[in-house]
C-alpha positions as CSV (number, residue, x, y, z in Angstrom):
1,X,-132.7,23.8,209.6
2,X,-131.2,23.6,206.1
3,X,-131.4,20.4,204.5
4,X,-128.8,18.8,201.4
5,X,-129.9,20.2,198.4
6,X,-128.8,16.8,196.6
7,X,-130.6,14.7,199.3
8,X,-129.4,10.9,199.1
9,X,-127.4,11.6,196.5
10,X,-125.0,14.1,198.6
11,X,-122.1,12.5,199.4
12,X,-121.5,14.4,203.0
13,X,-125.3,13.9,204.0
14,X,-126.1,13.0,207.5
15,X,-129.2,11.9,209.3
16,X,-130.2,14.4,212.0
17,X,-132.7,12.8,214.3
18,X,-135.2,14.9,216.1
19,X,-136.3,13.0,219.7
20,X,-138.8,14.0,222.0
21,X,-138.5,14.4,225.9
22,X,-138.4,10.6,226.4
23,X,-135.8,10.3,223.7
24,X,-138.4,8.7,221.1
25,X,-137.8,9.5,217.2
26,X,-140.5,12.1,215.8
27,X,-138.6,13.4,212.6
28,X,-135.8,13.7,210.4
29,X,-134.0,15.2,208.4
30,X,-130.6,14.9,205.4
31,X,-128.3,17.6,206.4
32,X,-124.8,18.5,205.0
33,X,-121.7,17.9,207.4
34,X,-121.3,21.3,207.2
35,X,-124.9,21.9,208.6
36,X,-124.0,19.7,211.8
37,X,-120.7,21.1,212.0
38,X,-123.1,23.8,212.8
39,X,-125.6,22.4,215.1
40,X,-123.2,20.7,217.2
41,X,-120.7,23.4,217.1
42,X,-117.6,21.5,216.5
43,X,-116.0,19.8,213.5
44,X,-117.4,16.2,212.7
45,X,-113.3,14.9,212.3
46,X,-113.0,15.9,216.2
47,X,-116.5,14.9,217.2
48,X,-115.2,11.4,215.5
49,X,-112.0,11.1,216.8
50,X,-113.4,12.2,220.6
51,X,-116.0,9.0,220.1
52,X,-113.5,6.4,219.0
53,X,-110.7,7.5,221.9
54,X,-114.0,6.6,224.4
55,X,-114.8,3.5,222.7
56,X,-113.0,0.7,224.3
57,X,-113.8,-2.1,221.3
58,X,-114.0,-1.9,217.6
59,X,-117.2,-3.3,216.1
60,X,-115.2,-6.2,214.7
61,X,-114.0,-6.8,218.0
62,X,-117.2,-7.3,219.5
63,X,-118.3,-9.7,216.9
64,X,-115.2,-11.5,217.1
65,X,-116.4,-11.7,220.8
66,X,-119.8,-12.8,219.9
67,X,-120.2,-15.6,217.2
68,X,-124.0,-15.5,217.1
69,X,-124.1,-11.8,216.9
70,X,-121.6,-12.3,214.6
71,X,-123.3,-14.5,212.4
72,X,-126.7,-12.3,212.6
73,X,-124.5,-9.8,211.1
74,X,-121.7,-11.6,208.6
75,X,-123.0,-10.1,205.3
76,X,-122.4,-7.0,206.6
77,X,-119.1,-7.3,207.6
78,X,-116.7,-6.3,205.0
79,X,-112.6,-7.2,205.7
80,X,-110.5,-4.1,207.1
81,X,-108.4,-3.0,204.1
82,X,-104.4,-3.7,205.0
């Protein structure tokens, strides 16, 4: 599998996980987008798009829901741009 020649400094680098048979992590590796446009056969804009029409709550939303979760997590959270 070709990995980013730039490694963590390519800006379209992506994390592909490699699981065994019971779904536990044994490697990975820095691909481009282009590589796991590859791999997964379709583009990453419609891969994204597919996952957020079958998500029924925004992470925000969840926390919002959740105010220890919330608070476990606050630095993190950065306000949605307007």
């Amino acid at each position: 599998m070709p990995v980013s020649e730039k490694g963590n400094a390519d800006p379209a680098m992506l994390i592909a996980d490699k699981l065994d048979v019971d779904g536990d992590l044994i490697d990975e590796k820095r691909i481009t987008a282009e590589t796991a446009e590859l791999l997964l056969g379709r583009p990453l804009n419609e891969l994204i798009a597919e996952g957020r029409a079958k998500t029924c709550f925004t992470v925000g939303q969840l926390l919002d829901s959740d105010p220890e979760l919330a608070a476990k997590f606050r630095s993190h959270r950065t306000p949605a741009a307007s």
